[in-house]
N, C-alpha and C positions, 0 to 999 in steps of 0.2 A: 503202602508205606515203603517210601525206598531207604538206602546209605543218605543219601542225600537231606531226604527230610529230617531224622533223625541227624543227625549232625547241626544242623541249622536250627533244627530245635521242636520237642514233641512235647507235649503233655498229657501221660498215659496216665487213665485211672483205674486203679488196679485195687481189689477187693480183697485187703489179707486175711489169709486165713487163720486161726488160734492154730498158738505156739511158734511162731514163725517171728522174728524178730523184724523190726523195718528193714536193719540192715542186711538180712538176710534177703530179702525182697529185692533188694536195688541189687544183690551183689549176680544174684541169679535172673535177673532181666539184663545186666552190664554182662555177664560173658553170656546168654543168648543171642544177644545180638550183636557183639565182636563174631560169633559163629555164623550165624546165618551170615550175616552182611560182609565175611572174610573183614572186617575191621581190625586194628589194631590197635588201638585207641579210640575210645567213644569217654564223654562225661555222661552221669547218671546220678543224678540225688533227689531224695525226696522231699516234700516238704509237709514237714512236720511229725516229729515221730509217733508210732500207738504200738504200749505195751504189749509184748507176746502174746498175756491173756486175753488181750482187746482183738475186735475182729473191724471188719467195714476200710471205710474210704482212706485212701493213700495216695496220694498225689505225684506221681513221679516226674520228673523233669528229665531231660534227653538234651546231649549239643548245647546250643546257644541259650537255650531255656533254665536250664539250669541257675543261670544268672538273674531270674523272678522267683527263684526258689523263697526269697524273703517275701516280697510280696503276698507269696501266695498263704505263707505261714502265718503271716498277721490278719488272715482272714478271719469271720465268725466262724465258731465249728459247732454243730449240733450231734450230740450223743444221744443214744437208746440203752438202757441197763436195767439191772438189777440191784436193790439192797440188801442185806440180810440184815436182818436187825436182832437185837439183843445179843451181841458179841463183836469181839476186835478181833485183829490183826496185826500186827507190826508192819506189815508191809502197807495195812488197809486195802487189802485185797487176796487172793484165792492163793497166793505168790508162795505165804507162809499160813503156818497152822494156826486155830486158833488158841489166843493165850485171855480173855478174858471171857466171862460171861455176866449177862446186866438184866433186869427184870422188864420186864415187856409189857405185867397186865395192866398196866395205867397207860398203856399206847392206845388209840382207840382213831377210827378215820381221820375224825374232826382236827385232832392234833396232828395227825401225819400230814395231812392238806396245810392246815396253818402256818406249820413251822417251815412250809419252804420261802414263807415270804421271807422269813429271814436271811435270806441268801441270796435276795433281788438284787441286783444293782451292783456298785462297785462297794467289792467288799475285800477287809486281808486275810491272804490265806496262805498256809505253812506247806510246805511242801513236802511228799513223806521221806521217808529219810529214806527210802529204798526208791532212790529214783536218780536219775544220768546228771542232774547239776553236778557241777563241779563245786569244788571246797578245796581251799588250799592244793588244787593240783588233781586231787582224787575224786572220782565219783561218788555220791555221798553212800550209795549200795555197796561200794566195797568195801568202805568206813561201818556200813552195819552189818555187813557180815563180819567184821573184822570183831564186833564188839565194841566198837569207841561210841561214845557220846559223843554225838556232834549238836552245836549251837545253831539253827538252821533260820536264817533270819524269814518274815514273810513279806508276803510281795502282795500285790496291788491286782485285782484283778475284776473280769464284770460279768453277771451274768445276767441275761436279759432274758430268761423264761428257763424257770423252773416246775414241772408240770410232773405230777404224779399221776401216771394214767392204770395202774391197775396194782391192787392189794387185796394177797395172800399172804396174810401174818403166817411165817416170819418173813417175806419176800413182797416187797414192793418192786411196782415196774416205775420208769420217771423218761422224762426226755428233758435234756437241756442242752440252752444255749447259750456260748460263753466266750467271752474273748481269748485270748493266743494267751498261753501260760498255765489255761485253769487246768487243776490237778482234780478229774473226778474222784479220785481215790481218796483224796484230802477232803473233798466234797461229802462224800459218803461216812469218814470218820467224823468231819464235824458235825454232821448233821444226826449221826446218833446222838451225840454230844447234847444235841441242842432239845432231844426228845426225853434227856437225861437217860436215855441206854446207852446203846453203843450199837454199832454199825459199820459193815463192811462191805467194799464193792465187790461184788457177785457175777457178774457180768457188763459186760458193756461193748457197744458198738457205734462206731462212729458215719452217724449218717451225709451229713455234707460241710464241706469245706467252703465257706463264699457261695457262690452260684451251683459248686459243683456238687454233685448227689450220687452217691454209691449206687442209686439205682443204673445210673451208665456207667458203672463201672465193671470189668473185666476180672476172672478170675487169671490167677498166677499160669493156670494151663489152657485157660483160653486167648491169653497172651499170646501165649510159647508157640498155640496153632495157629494163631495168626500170622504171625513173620514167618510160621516154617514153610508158606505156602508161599511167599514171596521168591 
């Protein structure tokens, strides 16, 4: 991989690790390779963001590439996680503590299977308040750390396989697949909702983007040893 290609345009997939912010990712692949490559300017964005707590596939864009960075965000995406069931979250997820707790012994397989048809297809869904949409100007996260009630409209979104593949009450595993927008963490709250408990995302991992699959994808330090051999 030269200056050259990179400028003209790469598409690196890079496997983030928990705790690391997307933009963290892009910020530390954008001065690696102004270093190795003595550049002075390079573009570098990703497309599509995953929460800190989230791990798996990240799609970086490099140079000229950068400019299918939308494309490649409106691709299908397929996730791998965890539920916890019988309790929330504010955040609906591991982000904050938990603040409710819900009764569980009427949960039984049968229902946990059932209830994801209801989440088949194009369905609306609210987006948690602790998340990067903007609202009048601000992110709606710094609006709920702030304490404001925000009115948070819902959006339109699909999902084309909902699959629960392994349950340990309180801990269900699931994989799904969903168009550009969907909020598993919204996913996970409703979906306690709909079991009449409550429920929180526990884990989650994002397995492919479109075509592409976190199994070719590159850690952050096998990245770094690649170009520094260049």
């Amino acid at each position: 991989m030269t200056a050259e290609d990179l400028l003209n345009g790469q598409v690196i997939l890079i496997d983030k690790p928990l705790d690391w912010t997307s933009f963290q990712v892009v910020n530390k692949l954008r001065w690696a390779i102004k270093k190795n490559y003595n550049l002075k300017k390079i573009k570098v964005g990703h497309a599509g963001t995953l929460d800190p707590l989230a791990t798996g596939l990240l799609i970086i864009c490099t140079g000229k590439f950068t400019k299918s960075i939308d494309e490649y965000q409106a691709q299908e995406k397929e996730y791998t996680g965890t539920f916890y069931l019988g309790a929330t979250t504010p955040s609906f997820d591991l982000e904050t503590k938990v603040n409710e707790h819900f009764p569980t012994e009427h949960i039984n397989n049968e229902l946990i299977i059932n209830t994801t048809k209801k989440f088949m297809g194009e369905i609306e869904q609210i987006p948690p308040i602790f998340s990067a949409i903007k609202k009048d100007g601000k992110r709606l996260y710094e609006l709920a750390r702030a304490g404001e009630n925000t009115k948070i409209q819902s959006r339109k979104v699909t999902i084309s396989k909902f699959q629960i593949t392994k349950i340990n009450l309180p801990i269900i595993e699931f994989r799904v697949k969903c168009s550009k927008g969907t909020y598993i963490r919204s996913l996970a709250n409703d979906y306690g909702k709909a079991l009449e408990s409550g429920a929180y995302l526990a884990s989650l991992r994002r397995t492919k983007i479109g075509d592409f699959d976190v199994s070719k994808a590159k850690s952050i330090d096998e990245f770094l040893s690649l170009i520094n051999d260049n």
